[in-house]
N, C-alpha and C positions, 0 to 999 in steps of 0.2 A: 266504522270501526267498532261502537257498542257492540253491533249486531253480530261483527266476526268473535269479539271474544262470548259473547253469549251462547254464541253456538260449538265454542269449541271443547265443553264439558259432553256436549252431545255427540260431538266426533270422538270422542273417546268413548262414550257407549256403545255407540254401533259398536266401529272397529276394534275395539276390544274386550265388549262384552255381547252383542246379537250375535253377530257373523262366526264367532267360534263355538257356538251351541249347535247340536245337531237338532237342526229343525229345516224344514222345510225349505225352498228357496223362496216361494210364496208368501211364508210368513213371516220370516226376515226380512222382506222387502215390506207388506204393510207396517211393522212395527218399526223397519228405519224412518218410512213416510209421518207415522205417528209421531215420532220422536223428534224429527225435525218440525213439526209442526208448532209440538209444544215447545219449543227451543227457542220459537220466532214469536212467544209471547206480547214481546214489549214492538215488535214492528205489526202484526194486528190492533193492539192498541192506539198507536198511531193509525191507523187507517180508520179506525172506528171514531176516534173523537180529534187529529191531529196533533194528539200526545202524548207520548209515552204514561204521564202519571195519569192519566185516566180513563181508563178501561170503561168503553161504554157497550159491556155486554149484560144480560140476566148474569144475578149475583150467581148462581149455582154454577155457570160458565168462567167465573172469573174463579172461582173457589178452584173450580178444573184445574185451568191453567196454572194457578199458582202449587197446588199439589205438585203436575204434572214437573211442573219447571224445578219445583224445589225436590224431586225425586230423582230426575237427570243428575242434580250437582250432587244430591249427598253419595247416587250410583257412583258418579263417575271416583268421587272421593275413593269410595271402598272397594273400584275395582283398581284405581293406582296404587292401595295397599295390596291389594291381592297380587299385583303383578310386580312389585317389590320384595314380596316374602316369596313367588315363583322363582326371583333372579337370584334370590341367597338363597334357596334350595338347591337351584340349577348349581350354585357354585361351592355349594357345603359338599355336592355328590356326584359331583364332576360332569353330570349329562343331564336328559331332558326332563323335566318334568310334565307329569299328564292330571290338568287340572280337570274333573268330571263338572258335568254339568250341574249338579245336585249341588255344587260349591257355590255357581253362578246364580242358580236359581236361589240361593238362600241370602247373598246381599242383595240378590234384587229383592224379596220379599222384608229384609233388612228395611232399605232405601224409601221402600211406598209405605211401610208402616211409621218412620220416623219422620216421613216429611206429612204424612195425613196428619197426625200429631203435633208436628210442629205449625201447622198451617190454623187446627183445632184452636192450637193457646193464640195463635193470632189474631182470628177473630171472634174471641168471645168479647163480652162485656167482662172489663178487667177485675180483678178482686183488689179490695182494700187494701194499702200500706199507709201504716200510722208509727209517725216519726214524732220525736221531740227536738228541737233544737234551741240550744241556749244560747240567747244574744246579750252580750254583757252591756249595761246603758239601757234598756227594754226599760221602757216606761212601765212603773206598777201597773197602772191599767189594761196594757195588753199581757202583762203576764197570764198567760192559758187561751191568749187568743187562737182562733184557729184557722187557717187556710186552707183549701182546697184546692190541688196544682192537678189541673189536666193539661197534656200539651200533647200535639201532633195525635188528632182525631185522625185525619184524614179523611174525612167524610166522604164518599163515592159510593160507588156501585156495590163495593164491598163492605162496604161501613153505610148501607142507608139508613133512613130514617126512623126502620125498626129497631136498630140497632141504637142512633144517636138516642131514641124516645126513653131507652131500656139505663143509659149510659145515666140520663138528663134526670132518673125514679131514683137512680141508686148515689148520685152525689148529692140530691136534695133528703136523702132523708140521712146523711153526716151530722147534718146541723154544723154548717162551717159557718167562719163568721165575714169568711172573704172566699171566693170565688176567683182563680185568676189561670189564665189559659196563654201559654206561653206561646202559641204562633202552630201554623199549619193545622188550622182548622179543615181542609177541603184541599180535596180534588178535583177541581173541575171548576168551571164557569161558572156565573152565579144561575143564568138560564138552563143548565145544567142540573144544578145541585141546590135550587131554591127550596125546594121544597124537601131535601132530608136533612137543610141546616134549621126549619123550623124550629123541630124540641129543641134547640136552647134556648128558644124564648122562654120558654119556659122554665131554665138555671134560677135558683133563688135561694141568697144568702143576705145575711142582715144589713151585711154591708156591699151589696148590689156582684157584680160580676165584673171584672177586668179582665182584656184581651190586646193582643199583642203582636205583630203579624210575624209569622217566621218566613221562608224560601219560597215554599210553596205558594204562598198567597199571593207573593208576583208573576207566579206564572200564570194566574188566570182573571185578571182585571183586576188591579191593587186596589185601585182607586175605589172601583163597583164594590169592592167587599168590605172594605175598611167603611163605606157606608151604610152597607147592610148590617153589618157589625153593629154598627151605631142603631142602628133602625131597628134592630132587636131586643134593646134594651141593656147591652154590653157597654163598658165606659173603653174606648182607646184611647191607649195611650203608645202614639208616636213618638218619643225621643220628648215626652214631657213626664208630668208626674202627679198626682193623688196627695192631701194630704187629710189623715185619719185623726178623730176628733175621739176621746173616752172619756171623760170625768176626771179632764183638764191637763191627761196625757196626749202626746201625737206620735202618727205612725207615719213616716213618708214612704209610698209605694211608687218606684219610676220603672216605666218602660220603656224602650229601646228600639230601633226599625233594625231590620236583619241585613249582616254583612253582604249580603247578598244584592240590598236595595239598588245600590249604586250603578249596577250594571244594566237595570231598566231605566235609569235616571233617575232616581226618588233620591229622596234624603237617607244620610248612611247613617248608621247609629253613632249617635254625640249624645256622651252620656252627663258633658257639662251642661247643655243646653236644655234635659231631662229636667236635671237637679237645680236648673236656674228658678232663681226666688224660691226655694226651699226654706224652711226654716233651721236654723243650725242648730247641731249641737241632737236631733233628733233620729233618731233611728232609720236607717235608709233599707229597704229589701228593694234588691233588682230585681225587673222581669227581665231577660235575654236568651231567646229562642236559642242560638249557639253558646256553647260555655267557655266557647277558646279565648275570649278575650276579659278573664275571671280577673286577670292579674290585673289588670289595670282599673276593672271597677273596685278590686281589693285597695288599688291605692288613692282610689278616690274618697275613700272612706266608708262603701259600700257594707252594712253587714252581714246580708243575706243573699247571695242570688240563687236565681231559681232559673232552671235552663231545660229545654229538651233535645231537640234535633236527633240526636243520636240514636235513641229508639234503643239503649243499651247495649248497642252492636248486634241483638235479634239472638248473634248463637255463640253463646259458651266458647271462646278459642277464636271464634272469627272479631269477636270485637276489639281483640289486638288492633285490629286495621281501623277499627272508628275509633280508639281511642288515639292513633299518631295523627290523627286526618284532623281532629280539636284538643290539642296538645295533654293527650293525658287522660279528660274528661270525658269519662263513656258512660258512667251510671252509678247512682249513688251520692253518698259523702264524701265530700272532700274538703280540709282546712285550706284554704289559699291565703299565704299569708298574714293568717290572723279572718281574714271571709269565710263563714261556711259558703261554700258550694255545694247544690244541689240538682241533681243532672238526672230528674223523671225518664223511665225506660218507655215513657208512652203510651197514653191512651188506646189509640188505634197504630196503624204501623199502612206505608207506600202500599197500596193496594198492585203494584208491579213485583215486590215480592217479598209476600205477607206471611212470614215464617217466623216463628220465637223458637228456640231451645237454650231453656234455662236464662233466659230472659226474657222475667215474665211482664205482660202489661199491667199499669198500674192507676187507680184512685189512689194518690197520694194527702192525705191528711196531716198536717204538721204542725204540730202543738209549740206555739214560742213561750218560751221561758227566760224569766231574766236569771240568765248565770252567775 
């Protein structure tokens, strides 16, 4: 079923955008071949490593694809306008209209420029956003503390370890004073991808690195990574929690296992069982790779969570649909109930398809202030 609707942005190109161009019959059939090809992006993937999320081609192959794929759907977009403003022409002047080619040709040249572009902002190493947020109760001590939120790396073939090394240069010279990575570090197996998750051995902040697992991370040995996690000098925390020492203030830092655990059999996130033997009365920030369950760590007495999954919604207008999919919560600030909420647009992004417009990847820096 994926694969049928995947492909049907691409039946819409042919048949409404090749097959009506005067060209060849020759060359309407290689460029249907073509387009079907890259249509069937995510069932190559599968063949190549048994899973849709991890594409085991040369990175410059996967960049193809996802170009190729994210050029189909914005095509197919702007030839259903096109053939929407033909049907009220048709009907504003009672008969046929004759659309030239030079119209066709020019969203196609549209479609492969916006989606080269949108595929660009995807995988670079992301640019700084530096936030403030005021937590009323904030021990003096951490007032101006700093954290560092990366989440959903995706580390693979598209995001390798040139890239993770480049990611690992530019959050260590922040100077944060906490380090914490909200879940979907990788794509892939650890025998896979051992060697581009190295540079974060190399992450380094005053108060060490916390990590977190989101979705992803059950799809390719929980267990194996959650101990390589470890193994690299990250502290996890599964459904437990941190507590921070200053010059006789405390920070309690808890994380969470993702809603998703349960369905491989793992522990689901319990964010009582995080916060057991905590100290009261002190400051709590959640880690929680999804943010859709804000409201209940709001009435736990949570006062910060920090969340990503969402990736932003990727494009300006399409993240309407990530934001109903986690009640609301697609990128950015949000008060919940007296909790800030904050919901990172992502480090890296699904190397199945790796497109940003107008939501950008981020290093997120976040300065706490007592309100």
């Amino acid at each position: 079923m994926f694969r049928v609707i995947m492909s049907l942005p691409c039946l819409l190109v042919v048949t409404r955008f090749v097959w009506p161009l005067q060209l060849p019959l020759s060359v309407k059939c290689v460029v249907t071949v073509l387009l079907l090809v890259a249509s069937q992006y995510h069932f190559w993937s599968r063949l190549s490593s048994g899973s849709v999320f991890a594409p085991e081609f040369p990175r410059p192959v996967v960049i193809l694809f996802n170009w190729a794929f994210a050029a189909i759907f914005l095509l197919a977009g702007l030839q259903l306008l096109l053939d929407f403003g033909t049907l009220f022409a048709m009907a504003v002047h009672g008969g046929g209209v004759f659309v030239p080619d030079d119209v066709r040709y020019a969203i196609g040249t549209v479609a492969a420029a916006v989606a080269a572009i949108g595929v660009h902002q995807a995988i670079r190493v992301p640019p700084l956003r530096d936030i403030e947020i005021g937590i009323p109760g904030l021990a003096p001590p951490f007032d101006g503390y700093k954290l560092l939120h990366l989440t959903d790396l995706h580390i693979s073939r598209l995001f390798p370890a040139a890239w993770t090394r480049a990611v690992v240069a530019r959050a260590n010279a922040l100077g944060a004073d906490l380090i914490v990575v909200t879940g979907d570090l990788i794509d892939g197996s650890l025998t896979m991808r051992r060697a581009d998750v190295e540079p974060l051995r190399g992450l380094r902040a005053a108060d060490g690195v916390i990590v977190i697992p989101g979705n992803h991370e059950y799809f390719f040995g929980y267990r194996a990574w959650m101990a390589h996690y470890a193994a690299i000098g990250m502290r996890v925390l599964e459904n437990d929690h941190v507590v921070l020492d200053r010059e006789g203030g405390q920070l309690v830092i808890a994380g969470v296992t993702d809603l998703s655990a349960v369905h491989s059999g793992h522990p689901a996130p319990d964010l009582a069982i995080a916060l057991k033997g905590a100290p009261k009365d002190v400051t709590v920030i959640l880690l929680d790779h999804q943010p859709r369950e804000a409201r209940r760590a709001a009435a736990k007495g949570v006062a910060l969570q920090l969340s990503g999954h969402t990736h932003g919604g990727m494009v300006v207008g399409l993240d309407r649909l990530a934001a109903r999919a986690n009640a609301g919560y697609v990128s950015g600030r949000y008060d919940v109930d007296g909790m800030t909420l904050y919901v990172n647009n992502g480090t890296g992004l699904w190397p199945g398809f790796a497109l940003r417009l107008g939501r950008p990847s981020e290093l997120t820096r976040i300065t706490l202030r007592r309100a």
